[in-house]
C-alpha positions as CSV (number, residue, x, y, z in Angstrom):
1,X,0.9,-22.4,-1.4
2,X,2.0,-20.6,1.9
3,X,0.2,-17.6,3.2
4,X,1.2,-14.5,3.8
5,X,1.0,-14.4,7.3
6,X,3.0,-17.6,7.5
7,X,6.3,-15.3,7.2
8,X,5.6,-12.1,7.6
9,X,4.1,-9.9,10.3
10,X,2.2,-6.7,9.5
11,X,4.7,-3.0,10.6
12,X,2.2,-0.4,9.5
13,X,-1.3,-0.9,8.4
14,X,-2.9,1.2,6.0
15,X,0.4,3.5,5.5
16,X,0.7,6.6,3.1
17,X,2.9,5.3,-0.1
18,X,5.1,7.9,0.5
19,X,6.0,7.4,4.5
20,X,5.9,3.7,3.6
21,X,8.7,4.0,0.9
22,X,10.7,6.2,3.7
23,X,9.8,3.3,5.7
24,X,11.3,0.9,3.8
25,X,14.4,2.7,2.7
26,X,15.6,3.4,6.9
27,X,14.4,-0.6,7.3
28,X,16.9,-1.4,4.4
29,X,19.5,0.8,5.6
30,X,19.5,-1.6,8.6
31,X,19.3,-4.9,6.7
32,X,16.0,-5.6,7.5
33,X,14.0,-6.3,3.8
34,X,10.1,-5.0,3.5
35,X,7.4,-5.5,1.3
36,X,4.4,-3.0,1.1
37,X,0.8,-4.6,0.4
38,X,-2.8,-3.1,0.3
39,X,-5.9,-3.4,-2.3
40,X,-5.2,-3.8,-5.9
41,X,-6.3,-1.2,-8.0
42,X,-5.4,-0.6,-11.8
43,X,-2.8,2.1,-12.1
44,X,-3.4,2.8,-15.6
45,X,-6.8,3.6,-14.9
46,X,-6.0,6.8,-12.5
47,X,-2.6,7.1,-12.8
48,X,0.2,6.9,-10.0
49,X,-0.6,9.7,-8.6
50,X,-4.6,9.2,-7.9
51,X,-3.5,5.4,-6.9
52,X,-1.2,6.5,-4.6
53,X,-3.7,9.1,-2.8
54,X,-6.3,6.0,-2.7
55,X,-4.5,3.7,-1.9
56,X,-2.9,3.0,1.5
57,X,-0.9,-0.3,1.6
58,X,0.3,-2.1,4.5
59,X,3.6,-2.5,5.3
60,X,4.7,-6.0,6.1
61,X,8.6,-7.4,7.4
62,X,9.9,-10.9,7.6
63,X,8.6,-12.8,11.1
64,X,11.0,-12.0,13.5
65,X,11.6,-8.9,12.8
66,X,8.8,-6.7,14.0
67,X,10.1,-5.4,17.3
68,X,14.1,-4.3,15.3
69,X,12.0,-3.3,12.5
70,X,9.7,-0.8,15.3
71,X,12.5,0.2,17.0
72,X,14.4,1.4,14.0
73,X,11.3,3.5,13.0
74,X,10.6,4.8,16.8
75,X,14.6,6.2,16.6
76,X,14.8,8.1,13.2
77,X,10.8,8.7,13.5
78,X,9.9,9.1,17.2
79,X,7.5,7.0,19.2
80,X,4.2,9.7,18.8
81,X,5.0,10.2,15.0
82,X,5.0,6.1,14.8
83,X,2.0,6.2,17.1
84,X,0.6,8.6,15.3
85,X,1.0,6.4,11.5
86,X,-0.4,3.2,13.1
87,X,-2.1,3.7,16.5
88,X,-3.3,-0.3,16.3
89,X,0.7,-1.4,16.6
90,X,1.1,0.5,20.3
């Protein structure tokens, strides 16, 4: 079985659910797919809404894609508000 990390780079670490699913809709817009990834937790044992304010996913594209997948971000987003989401990936 591959790994993860085999063929896909990490965007946004430890992203709010909501900013990452705005993420993911401009990345899609552009043709580039996304997959958001963080601890598994049961959903039926706090509901969405307490999973969702727990849980912070990472937000992961296809290798190769990192820097058009940043750049789309920094344009619609800014370069301080992307800063700002995942300080590390500056």
């Amino acid at each position: 079985m591959k790994r993860m990390d085999e063929d896909f780079d990490l965007l946004l670490s430890g992203v709010d659910p909501l900013e990452g699913e705005m993420a993911r809709d401009l990345l899609s817009d552009k043709g580039i797919p996304s997959m958001m990834s963080g601890p598994d937790f049961d959903v039926a044992e706090l509901g969405r809404a307490a999973h969702n304010v727990s849980r912070h996913p990472d937000l992961f594209v296809p290798k190769g894609t990192k820097v058009a997948a940043r750049a789309i971000l920094a344009e619609a987003w800014g370069e301080e508000r992307l800063t700002r989401l995942d300080p590390a990936a500056s």
